[in-house]
Every structure is written in C-alpha cells, then in structure tokens.
C-alpha positions in Angstrom: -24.7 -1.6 -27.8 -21.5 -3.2 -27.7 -18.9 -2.1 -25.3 -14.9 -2.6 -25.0 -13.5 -5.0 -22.2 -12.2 -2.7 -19.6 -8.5 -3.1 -19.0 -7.2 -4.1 -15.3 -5.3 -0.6 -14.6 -9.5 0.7 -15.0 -10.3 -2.4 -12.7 -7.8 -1.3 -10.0 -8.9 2.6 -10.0 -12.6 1.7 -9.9 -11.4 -0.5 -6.8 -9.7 2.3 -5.3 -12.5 4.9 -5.5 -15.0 1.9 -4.2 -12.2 1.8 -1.5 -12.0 5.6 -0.9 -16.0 5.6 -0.9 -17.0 2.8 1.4 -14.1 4.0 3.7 -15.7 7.6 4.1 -19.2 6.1 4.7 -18.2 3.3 7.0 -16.2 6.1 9.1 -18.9 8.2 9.1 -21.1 6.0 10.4 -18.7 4.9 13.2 -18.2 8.4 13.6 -22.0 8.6 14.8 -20.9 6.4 17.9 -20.0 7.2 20.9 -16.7 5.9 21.4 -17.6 3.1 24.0 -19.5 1.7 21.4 -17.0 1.8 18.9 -14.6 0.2 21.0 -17.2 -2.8 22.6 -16.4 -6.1 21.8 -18.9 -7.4 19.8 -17.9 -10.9 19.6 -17.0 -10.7 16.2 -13.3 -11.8 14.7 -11.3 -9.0 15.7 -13.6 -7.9 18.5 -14.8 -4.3 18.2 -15.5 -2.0 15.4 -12.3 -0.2 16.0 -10.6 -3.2 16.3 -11.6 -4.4 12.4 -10.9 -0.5 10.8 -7.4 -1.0 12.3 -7.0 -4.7 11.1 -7.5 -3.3 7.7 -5.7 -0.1 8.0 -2.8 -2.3 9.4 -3.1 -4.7 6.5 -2.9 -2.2 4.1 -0.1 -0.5 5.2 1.8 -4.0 4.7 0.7 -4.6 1.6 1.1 -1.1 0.4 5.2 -1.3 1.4 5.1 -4.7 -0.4 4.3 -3.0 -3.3 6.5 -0.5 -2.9 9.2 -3.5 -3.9 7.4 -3.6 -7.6 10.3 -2.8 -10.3 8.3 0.1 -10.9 8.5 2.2 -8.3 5.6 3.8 -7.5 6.3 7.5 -6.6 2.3 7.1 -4.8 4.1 4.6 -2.0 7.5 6.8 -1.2 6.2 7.9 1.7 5.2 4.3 3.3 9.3 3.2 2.0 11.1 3.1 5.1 8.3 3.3 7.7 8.7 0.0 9.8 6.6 -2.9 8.9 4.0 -4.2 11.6 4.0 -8.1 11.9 0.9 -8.4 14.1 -2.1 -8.3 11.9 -4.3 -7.3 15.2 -2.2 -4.4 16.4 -4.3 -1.1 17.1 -1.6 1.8 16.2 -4.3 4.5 16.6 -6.0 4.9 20.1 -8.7 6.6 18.8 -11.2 6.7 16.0 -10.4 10.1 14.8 -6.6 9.4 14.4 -7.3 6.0 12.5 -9.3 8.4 10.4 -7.0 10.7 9.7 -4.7 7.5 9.0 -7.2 6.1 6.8 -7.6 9.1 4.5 -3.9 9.3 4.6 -3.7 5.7 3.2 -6.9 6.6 0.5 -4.7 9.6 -0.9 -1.8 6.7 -1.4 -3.9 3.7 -3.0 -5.4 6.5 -5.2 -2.5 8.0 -6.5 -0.5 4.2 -6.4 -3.9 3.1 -8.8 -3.7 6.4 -11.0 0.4 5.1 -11.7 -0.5 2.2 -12.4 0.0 0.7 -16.2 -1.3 -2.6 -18.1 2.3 -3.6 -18.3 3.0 -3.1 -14.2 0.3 -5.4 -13.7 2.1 -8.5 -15.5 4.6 -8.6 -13.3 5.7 -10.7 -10.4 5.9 -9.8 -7.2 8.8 -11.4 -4.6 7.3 -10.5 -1.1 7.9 -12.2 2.4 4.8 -12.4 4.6 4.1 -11.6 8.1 5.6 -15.0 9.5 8.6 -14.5 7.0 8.0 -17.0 4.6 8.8 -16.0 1.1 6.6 -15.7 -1.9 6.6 -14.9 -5.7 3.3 -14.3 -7.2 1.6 -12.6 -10.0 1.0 -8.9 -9.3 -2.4 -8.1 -10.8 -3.8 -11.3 -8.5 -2.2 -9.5 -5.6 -3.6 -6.3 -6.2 -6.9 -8.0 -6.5 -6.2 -9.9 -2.8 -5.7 -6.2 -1.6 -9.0 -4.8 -2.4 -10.5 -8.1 -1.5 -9.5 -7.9 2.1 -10.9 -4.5 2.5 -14.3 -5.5 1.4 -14.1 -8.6 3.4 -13.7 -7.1 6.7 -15.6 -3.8 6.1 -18.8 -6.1 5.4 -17.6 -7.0 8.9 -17.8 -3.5 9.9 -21.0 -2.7 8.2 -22.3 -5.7 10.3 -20.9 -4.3 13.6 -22.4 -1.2 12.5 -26.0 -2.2 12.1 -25.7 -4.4 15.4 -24.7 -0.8 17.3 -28.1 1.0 15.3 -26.3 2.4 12.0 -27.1 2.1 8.7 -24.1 2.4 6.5 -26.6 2.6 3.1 -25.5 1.3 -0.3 -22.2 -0.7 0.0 -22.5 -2.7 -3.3 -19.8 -2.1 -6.1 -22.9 -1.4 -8.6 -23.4 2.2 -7.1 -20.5 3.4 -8.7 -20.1 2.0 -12.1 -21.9 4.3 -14.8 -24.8 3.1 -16.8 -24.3 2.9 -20.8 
C-alpha cells in the first residue's frame, strides 16, 4: 500500500491532539494525589510535580503570544494578545492544581484551534521573536512550532517520571497510540 507524505499543518494538529491527550492523562493522574504530594520536591529539575505542569503551562503561554506576532494572525491566540508576558520560566501563577487545570485546558482549546488555522504556507514563514533575556531572534516558523511541542513532551516525561515515583501510572504516553493504522 503506498501512502501520501503527510503535510506539516497534519504534523502540527496530530501534535496538538497528542498535546491535549497526554495533558488530560498526566492531570488526571496528578489529580489522584493528594496535594502534599503534588507539591513535594522530588529532587527533580524544577522540583515538584506542580512545579514542572506550571514550567510548561508558563512556557507555553510565551510561546503561544510569540506566535501571536506571525503575519497571519491567528484568531486562536486573540485572547493571549495583550496578557503580560512572564520572564521567569519557574514562576508558579496557579496555587493550586485545580486552577493550573483549568489553565491548562484553557491553553489546549488555544493550541487546538491555533493548529486547526494553521496553513502549509503559514508554516514557511519566519518568525522575529525576542526571548526571555531579550535577546532577539529570527527563525523559521515550522522549526519553532516543532520546539513548542518538543518542550511539552520533554518535561511531561518528567512528570510522568514524578508520577510513577509518587505510585501512578500515567499508561500509554507514546505518540504511536494515536496515529491510525492503514
């Protein structure tokens, strides 16, 4: 059976729902905690299990309003236009798990809609950002989109780890689940 190369707009979606997926099991499975043990420090790089969902929420909010910036202005990120940008990649915003929940689906429904906009053509483009330290950068947009969903996997195998040191089992985290057999 011969199939088609995928195009990178079907790349980023099937990110996004991986995103969206792992997010609600990883959550779920924190969820099962009691809160003490959400919030120990584990030793690990950002300390606690709270500590690493925020890291990521945190990063995605700026890298979500740095998209905002592309030429093709994404209806998806309006709502994050205008919010102030956090510098410090460790802050915890959210006390709580439940409110960094609700954050974190709040963010899902973004990068879902933001990866639904997005078109072949968007993806060619460059993207003039300045990073948290303010030094400026112009780089290819599809690579940075990559980077995004990179990071998320990154530090929620961090989480997952955290998770199974505290008792709980997160399940299936690979990609694989969710690409369709032919």
């Amino acid at each position: 059976m011969t199939t088609h190369a995928p195009l990178r707009r079907d790349h980023v979606r099937q990110m996004a729902a991986y995103n969206r997926w792992m997010n609600e099991k990883v959550y779920a499975a924190a969820a099962s905690l009691p809160s003490t043990e959400v919030m120990a420090d584990r030793g690990a790089f950002f300390g606690s299990i709270h500590a690493t969902l925020s890291h990521i929420a945190v990063a995605d909010m700026i890298w979500l309003q740095r998209f905002a910036e592309h030429p093709a202005d994404y209806a998806a990120l309006g709502p994050l236009r205008g919010q102030p940008i956090q510098r410090d990649l460790a802050a915890q915003p959210y006390g709580d798990l439940s409110s960094l929940a609700e954050h974190r689906r709040f963010l899902d429904g973004v990068i879902d809609a933001w990866a639904d906009a997005m078109s072949e053509d968007d993806l060619d483009q460059v993207l003039a950002y300045t990073n948290t330290r303010g030094d400026a950068f112009r780089k290819p947009y599809f690579y940075l989109v990559m980077h995004f969903f990179n990071h998320q996997t990154h530090h929620r195998g961090q989480v997952t780890t955290l998770l199974m040191q505290a008792g709980v089992d997160v399940g299936a985290t690979d990609l694989s689940a969710l690409i369709a057999d032919i």
